[in-house]
C-alpha positions as CSV (number, residue, x, y, z in Angstrom):
1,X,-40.1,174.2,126.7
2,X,-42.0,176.5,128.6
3,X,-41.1,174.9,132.2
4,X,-37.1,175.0,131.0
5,X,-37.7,178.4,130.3
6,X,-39.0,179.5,133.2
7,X,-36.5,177.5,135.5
8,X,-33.3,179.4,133.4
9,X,-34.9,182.8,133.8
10,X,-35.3,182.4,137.6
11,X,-31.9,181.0,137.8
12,X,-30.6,184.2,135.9
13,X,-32.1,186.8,137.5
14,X,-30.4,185.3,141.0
15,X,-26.8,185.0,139.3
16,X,-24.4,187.6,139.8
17,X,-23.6,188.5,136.3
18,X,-25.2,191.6,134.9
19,X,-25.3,190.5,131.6
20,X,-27.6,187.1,132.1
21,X,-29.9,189.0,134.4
22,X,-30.2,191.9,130.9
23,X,-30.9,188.3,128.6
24,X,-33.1,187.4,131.0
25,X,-35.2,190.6,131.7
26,X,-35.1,190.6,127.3
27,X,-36.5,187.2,127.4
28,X,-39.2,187.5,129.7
29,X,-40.7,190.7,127.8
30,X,-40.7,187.8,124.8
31,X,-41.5,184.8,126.7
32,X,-44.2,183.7,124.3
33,X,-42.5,184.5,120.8
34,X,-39.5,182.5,122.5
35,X,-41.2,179.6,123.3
36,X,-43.1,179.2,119.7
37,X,-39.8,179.6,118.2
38,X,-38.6,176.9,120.3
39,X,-41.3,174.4,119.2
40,X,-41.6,175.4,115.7
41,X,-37.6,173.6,115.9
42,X,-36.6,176.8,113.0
43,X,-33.6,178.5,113.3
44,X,-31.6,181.1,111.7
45,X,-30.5,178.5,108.8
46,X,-34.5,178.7,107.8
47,X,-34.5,182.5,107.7
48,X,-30.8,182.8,106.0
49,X,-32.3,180.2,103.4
50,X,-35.7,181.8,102.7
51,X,-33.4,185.4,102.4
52,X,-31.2,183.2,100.1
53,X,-34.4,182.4,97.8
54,X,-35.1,186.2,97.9
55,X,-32.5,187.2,96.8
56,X,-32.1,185.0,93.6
57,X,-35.4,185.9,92.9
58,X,-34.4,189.7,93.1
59,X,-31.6,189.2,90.7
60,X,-34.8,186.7,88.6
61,X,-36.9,189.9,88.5
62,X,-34.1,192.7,87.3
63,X,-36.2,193.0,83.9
64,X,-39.9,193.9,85.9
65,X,-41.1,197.2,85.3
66,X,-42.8,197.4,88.8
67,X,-42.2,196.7,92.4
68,X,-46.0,194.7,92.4
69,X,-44.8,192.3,89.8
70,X,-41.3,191.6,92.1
71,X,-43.4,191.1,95.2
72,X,-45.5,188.2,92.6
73,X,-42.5,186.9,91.3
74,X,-40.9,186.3,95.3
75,X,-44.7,184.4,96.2
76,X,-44.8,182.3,93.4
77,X,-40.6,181.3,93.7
78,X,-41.0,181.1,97.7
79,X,-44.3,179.2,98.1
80,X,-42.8,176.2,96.5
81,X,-46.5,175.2,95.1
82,X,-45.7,171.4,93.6
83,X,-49.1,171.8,91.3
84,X,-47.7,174.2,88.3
85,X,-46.7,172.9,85.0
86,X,-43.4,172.5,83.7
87,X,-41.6,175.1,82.4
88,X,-41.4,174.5,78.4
């Protein structure tokens, strides 16, 4: 991932369009984060999901008193631990 990286930036920052030599200058200033994101094969489906899961457990947690016991509420729903007991 890395090598294919490299070989697009050098490409881009000899074309003629100003606005692939800009993506390029952003990528190399994140060359690492990019390429772990590459590997790790996530993509913005995982992050809308996760935001999806959120946001049910926001509307879940309307009757806490406290911001802590949201924040426990969003661990426990998001962690997806397989180990708890049914619910009775």
């Amino acid at each position: 991932a890395a090598a294919a990286l490299r070989a697009w930036l050098s490409w881009a920052r000899r074309c003629r369009l100003e606005p692939f030599k800009r993506l390029a200058k952003t990528l190399s200033e994140r060359f690492d984060a990019v390429v772990r994101g590459m590997l790790d094969g996530r993509s913005n489906a995982y992050v809308e999901a996760m935001n999806g899961l959120l946001q049910q457990t926001k509307t879940a947690a309307r009757g806490f008193r406290t911001v802590e016991n949201f924040i426990a509420i969003a661990y426990l729903r998001m962690s997806k631990l397989k180990h708890l007991p049914d619910n009775p």
